[in-house]
C-alpha positions in Angstrom: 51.5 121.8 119.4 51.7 118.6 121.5 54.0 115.9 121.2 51.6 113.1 121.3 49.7 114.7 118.6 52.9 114.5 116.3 53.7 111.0 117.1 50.1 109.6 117.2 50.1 108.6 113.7 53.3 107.2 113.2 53.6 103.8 111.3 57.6 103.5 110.5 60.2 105.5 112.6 60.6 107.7 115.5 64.3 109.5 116.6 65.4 111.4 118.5 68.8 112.9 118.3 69.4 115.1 121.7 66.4 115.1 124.1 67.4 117.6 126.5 64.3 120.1 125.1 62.1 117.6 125.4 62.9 115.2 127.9 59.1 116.1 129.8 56.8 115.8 126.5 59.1 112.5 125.5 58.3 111.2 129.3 54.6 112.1 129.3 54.2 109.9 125.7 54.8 106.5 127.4 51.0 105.5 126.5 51.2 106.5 122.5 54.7 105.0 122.1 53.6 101.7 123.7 50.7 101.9 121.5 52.4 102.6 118.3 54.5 100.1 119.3 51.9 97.3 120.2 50.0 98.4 116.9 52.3 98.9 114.9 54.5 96.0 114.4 57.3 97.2 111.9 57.6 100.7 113.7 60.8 101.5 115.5 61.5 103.9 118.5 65.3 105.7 118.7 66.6 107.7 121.4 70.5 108.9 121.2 70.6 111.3 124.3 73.1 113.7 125.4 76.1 112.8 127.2 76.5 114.5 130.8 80.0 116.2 129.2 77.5 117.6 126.4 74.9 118.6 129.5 77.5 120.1 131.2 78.2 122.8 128.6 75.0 123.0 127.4 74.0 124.4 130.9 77.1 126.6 130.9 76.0 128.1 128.0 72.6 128.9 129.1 74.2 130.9 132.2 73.4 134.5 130.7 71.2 137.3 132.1 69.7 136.9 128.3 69.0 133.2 128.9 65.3 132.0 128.2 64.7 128.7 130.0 67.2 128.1 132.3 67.9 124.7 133.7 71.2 124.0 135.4 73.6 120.6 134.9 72.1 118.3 138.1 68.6 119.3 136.6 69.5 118.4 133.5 71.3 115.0 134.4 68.0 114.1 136.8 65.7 114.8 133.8 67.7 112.6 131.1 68.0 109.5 133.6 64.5 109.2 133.9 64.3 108.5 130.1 67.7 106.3 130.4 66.7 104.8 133.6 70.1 104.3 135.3 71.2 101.8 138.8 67.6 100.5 139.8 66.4 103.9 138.6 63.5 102.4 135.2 63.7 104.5 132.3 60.9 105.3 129.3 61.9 102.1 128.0 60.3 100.2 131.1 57.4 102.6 131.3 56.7 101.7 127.4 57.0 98.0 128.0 54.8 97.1 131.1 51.9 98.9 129.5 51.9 96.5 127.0 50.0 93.5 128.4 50.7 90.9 125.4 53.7 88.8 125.8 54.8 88.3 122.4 53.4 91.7 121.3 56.0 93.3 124.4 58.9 91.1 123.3 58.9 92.1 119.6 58.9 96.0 121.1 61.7 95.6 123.2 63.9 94.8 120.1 62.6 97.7 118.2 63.4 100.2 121.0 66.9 101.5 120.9 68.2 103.9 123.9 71.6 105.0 123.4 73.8 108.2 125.4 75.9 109.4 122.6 79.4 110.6 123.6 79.9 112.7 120.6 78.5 115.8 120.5 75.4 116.3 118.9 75.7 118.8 115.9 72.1 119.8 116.5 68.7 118.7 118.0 66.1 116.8 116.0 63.0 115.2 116.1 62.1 112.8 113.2 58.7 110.9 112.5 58.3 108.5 109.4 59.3 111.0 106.7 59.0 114.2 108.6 61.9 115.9 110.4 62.2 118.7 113.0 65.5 120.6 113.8 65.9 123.0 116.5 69.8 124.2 118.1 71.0 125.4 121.5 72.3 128.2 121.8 72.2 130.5 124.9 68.7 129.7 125.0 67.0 126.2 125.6 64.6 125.6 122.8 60.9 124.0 123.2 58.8 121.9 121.2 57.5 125.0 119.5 60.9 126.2 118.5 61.5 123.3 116.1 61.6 124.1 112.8 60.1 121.6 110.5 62.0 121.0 107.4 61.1 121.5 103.9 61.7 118.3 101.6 61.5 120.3 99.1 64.0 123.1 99.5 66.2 121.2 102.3 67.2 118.1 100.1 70.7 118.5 100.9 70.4 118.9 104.2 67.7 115.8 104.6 70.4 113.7 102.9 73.3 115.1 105.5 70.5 114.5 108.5 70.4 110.6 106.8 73.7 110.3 106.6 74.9 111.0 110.0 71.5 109.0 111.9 73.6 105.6 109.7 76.6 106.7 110.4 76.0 107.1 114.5 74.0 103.8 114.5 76.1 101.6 112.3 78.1 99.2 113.9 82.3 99.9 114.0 81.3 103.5 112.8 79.6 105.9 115.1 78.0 102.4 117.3 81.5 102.6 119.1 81.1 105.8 120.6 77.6 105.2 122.0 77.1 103.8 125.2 74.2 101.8 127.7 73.0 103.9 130.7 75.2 101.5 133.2 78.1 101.4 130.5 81.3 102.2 131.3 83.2 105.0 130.5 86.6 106.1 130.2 88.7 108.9 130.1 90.3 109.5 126.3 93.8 110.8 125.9 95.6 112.2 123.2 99.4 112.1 122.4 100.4 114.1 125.2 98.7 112.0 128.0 96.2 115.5 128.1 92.5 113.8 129.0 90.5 115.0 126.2 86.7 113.5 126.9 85.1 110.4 128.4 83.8 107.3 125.6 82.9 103.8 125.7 85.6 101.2 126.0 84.6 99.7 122.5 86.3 102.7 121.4 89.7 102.7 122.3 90.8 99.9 119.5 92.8 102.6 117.4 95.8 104.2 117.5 94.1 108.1 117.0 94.0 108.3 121.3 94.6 106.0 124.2 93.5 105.7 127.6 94.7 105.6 130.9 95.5 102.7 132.9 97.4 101.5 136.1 99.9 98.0 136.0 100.4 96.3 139.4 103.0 94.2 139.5 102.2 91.8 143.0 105.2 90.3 144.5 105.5 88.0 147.7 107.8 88.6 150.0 110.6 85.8 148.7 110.4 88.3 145.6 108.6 86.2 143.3 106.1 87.8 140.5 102.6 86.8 140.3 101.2 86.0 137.1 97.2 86.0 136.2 96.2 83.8 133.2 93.2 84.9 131.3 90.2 82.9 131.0 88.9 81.0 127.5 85.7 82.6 127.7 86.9 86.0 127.2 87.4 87.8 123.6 90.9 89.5 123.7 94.2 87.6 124.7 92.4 84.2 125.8 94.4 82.0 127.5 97.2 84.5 127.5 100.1 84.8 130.8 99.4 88.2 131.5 101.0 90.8 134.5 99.8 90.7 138.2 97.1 93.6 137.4 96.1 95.9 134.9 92.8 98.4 135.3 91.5 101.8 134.2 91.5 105.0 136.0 87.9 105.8 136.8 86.5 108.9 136.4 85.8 109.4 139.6 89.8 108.4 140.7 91.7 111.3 142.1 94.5 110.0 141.1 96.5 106.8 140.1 97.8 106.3 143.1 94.1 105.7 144.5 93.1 103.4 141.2 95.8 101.1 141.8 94.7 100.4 145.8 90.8 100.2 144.2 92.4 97.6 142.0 94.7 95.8 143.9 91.5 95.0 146.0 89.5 94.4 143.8 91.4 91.7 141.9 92.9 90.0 144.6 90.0 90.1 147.0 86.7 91.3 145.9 86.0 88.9 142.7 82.6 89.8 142.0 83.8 94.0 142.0 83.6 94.2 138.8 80.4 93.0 139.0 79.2 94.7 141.5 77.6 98.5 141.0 78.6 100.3 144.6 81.5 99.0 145.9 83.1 100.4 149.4 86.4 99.1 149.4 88.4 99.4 152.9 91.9 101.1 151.7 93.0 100.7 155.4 95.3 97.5 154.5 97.1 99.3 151.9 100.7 101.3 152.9 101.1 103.7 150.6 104.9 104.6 150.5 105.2 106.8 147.5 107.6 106.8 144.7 110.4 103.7 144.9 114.0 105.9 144.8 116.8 103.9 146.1 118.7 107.3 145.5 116.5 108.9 147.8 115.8 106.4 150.9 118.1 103.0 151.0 116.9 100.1 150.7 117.9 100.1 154.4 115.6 102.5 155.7 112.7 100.6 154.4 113.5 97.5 156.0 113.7 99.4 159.2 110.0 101.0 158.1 108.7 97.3 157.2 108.9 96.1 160.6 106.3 98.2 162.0 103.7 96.7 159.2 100.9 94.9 160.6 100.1 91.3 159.8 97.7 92.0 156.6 99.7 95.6 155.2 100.0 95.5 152.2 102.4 97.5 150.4 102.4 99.8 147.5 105.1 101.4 145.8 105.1 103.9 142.6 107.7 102.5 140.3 110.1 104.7 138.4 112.5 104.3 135.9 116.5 104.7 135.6 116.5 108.2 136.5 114.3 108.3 139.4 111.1 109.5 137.7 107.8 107.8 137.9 107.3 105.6 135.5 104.6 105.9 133.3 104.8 103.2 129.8 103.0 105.0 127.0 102.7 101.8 124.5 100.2 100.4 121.2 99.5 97.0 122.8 98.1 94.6 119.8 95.5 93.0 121.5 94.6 89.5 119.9 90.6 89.1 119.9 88.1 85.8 119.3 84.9 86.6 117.7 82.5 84.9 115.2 81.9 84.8 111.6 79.7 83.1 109.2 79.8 80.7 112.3 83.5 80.1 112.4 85.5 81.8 115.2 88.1 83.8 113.5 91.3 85.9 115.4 92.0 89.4 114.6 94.4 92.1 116.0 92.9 95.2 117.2 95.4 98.4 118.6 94.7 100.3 121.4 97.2 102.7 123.0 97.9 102.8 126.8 99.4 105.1 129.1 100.1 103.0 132.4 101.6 104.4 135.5 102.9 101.3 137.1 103.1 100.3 140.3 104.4 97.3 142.4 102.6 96.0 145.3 104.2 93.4 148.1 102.0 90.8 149.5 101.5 90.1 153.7 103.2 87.3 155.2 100.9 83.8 154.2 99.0 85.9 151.7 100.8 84.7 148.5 103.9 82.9 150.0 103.8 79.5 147.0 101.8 78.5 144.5 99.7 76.1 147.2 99.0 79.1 149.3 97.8 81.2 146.0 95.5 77.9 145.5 93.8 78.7 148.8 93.7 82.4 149.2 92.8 83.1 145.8 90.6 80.5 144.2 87.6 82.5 144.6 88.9 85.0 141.8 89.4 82.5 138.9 85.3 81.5 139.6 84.4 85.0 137.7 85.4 87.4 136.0 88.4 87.2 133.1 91.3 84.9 135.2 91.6 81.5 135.4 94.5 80.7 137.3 97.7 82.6 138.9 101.0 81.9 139.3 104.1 82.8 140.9 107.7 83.1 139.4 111.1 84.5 139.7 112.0 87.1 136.5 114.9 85.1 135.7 112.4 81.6 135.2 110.0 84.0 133.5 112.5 85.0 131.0 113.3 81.6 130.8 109.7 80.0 130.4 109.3 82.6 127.7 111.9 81.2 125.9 111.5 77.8 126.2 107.1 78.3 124.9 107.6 81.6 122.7 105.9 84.5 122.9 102.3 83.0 122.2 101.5 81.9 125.7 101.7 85.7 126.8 100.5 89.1 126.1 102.6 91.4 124.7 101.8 93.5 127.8 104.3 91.3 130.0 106.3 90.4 126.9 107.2 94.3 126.9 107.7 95.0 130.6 110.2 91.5 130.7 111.9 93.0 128.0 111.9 96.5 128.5 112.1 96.3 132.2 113.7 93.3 133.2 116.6 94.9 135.6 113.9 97.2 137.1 112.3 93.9 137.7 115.6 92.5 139.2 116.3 94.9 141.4 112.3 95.2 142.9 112.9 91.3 143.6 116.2 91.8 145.2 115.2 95.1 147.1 112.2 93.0 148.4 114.3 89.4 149.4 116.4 92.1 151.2 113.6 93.6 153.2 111.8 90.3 154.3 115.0 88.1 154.6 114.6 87.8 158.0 111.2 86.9 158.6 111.9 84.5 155.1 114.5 82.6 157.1 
């Protein structure tokens, strides 16, 4: 039994739900899928493909001196990309597409090919063409085309259904949809109540309060002890036009720890605008003085100044905050984030909940990086051109308190509306512990 003798006839619907058994046959069809696709103008091509945490213990489970068809994780991973297609790397969706010579004939295929890594785990494998379904599941053994079972419509009619039901259900958008994911997509890190990571998923999954993710919140300060400010953009969907902190970002996967996400960050957002467009990024941490947790009870406010002075003229410097009794401070919070998005051509506002954890930090600017709000014109106009800001802003916490209660809460997310009001001494202190520091090379 070949694969392109299964497909060759098909006028309506091909899926696949887990590929891993037959990534090869599936890569070797290029020429009948673009055909089928090409001829057949109502027919429809779906690939949901493992995820590499579903990989991962797939090939563990294959590791027995029983095991028939052994292919181990980096195998595995190199085989599914090449369906994908991933960086500059084309998947089967490319292949299919550039064998079709007719412009209009290639354009209506592109929308009726749908490649999607699922980041839920697949229940079992199956192959389904028009009306016909094939099921096969991994056990210690990796199965083959000819270990699909076909099913029986006949005798399987509840299982058929249960097979239907899920396919909608993963596809559907604000159902399953959420937890699907692009090649290139980005994915983070899921946590449940106890801050324990519990799986990787797509960041249109985090709006609900059943898990959070993980983030890091710089707060940037120059050395007169003022608080920068970033003001979101009106182009993007959540908190538009919203005051917002200095710097908020997720820990990536590949982040040892927090410590290292917030330098990544820190230069990201204040000097590397296009980073988070950008897909390999080498970012100099050099600049960056890492001096641990902040603990007056530990090392005075003293000793640092005497440490400062040894700084060179573009050190930066990063603390870990903590809270009242010395610990590092991590804010575990449901942030209500306010979101634009259209309907029946009107733009509407709704309020979606995410929870974060956020191990905060506070960074202090070089001399002449972020001294006034002219200088912050100069060194950082190239960050409002892309990307989510449109303008910064420096202020003391006392006129930040103030200008919140002079406009109200609705010029600011509740992100900064909880840290003033949470964490405004903290926030005292950090200025005055800084003014103290610098108030030398101030005056």
């Amino acid at each position: 039994m070949k694969l392109s003798d299964i497909i060759r006839t098909t006028k309506h619907r091909i899926i696949f739900l887990g590929i891993i058994p037959l990534v090869q046959e599936i890569d070797q069809c290029t020429s009948e899928l673009s055909h089928i696709l090409e001829l057949e103008h109502d027919a429809t091509l779906t690939i949901l493909y493992e995820s590499e945490n579903e990989l991962f213990q797939i090939a563990s489970s294959l590791r027995s001196k029983k095991t028939k068809n052994f292919v181990p994780f980096s195998v595995m991973r190199q085989r599914i990309n090449r369906i994908s297609g991933k960086g500059n790397i084309p998947g089967i969706k490319e292949e299919i597409l550039k064998k079709i010579r007719n412009n209009t004939l290639r354009t209506s295929a592109e929308k009726r090919i749908f490649i999607r890594q699922t980041n839920l785990k697949i229940p079992f494998n199956l192959m389904i063409v028009d009306e016909n379904i094939w099921q096969a599941f991994i056990t210690h053994n990796l199965p083959k085309l000819q270990d699909y079972i076909k099913i029986d419509h006949k005798i399987d009619t509840r299982f058929i259904s249960e097979i239907e039901n899920y396919l909608e259900f993963l596809i559907k958008e604000k159902e399953g949809n959420v937890y699907l994911s692009k090649p290139d997509e980005e994915l983070i890190w899921v946590y449940d109540s106890e801050a324990k990571p519990r799986g990787v998923f797509p960041r249109a999954s985090f709006y609900t309060t059943d898990y959070g993710r993980y983030v890091v919140w710089i707060l940037v300060f120059n050395r007169n002890g003022e608080l920068l400010l970033q003001r979101r953009n009106m182009r993007t969907n959540d908190n538009r036009g919203l005051w917002d902190k200095s710097i908020g970002g997720h820990v990536d996967l590949s982040d040892v720890s927090t410590a290292m996400t917030a330098k990544r960050e820190l230069i990201e957002e204040m000097y590397l605008p296009d980073a988070e467009y950008t897909k390999y990024l080498a970012a100099d941490f050099g600049d960056i003085v890492d001096y641990g947790e902040w603990n007056l009870r530990k090392r005075t406010d003293r000793s640092f100044r005497s440490q400062f002075k040894s700084l060179g003229p573009y050190d930066w410097i990063l603390f870990r905050s903590t809270d009242n009794k010395g610990l590092p401070l991590t804010i575990k919070r449901v942030s209500e984030r306010t979101f634009h998005h259209m309907k029946n051509n009107k733009e509407v506002l709704s309020i979606r909940k995410t929870i974060f954890h956020a191990d905060t930090f506070f960074a202090i600017a070089p001399k002449g990086e972020l001294d006034d709000n002219e200088t912050i014109k100069i060194n950082l106009t190239a960050s409002t051109k892309k990307g989510v800001i449109s303008e910064y802003k420096l202020t003391t916490i006392s006129e930040l308190d103030q200008w919140i209660k002079e406009e109200g809460t609705n010029n600011f997310t509740d992100d900064i509306l909880s840290i003033i009001a949470e964490y405004r001494e903290m926030l005292e202190q950090i200025s005055e512990f800084i003014k103290y520091s610098f108030e030398c090379e101030v005056a």
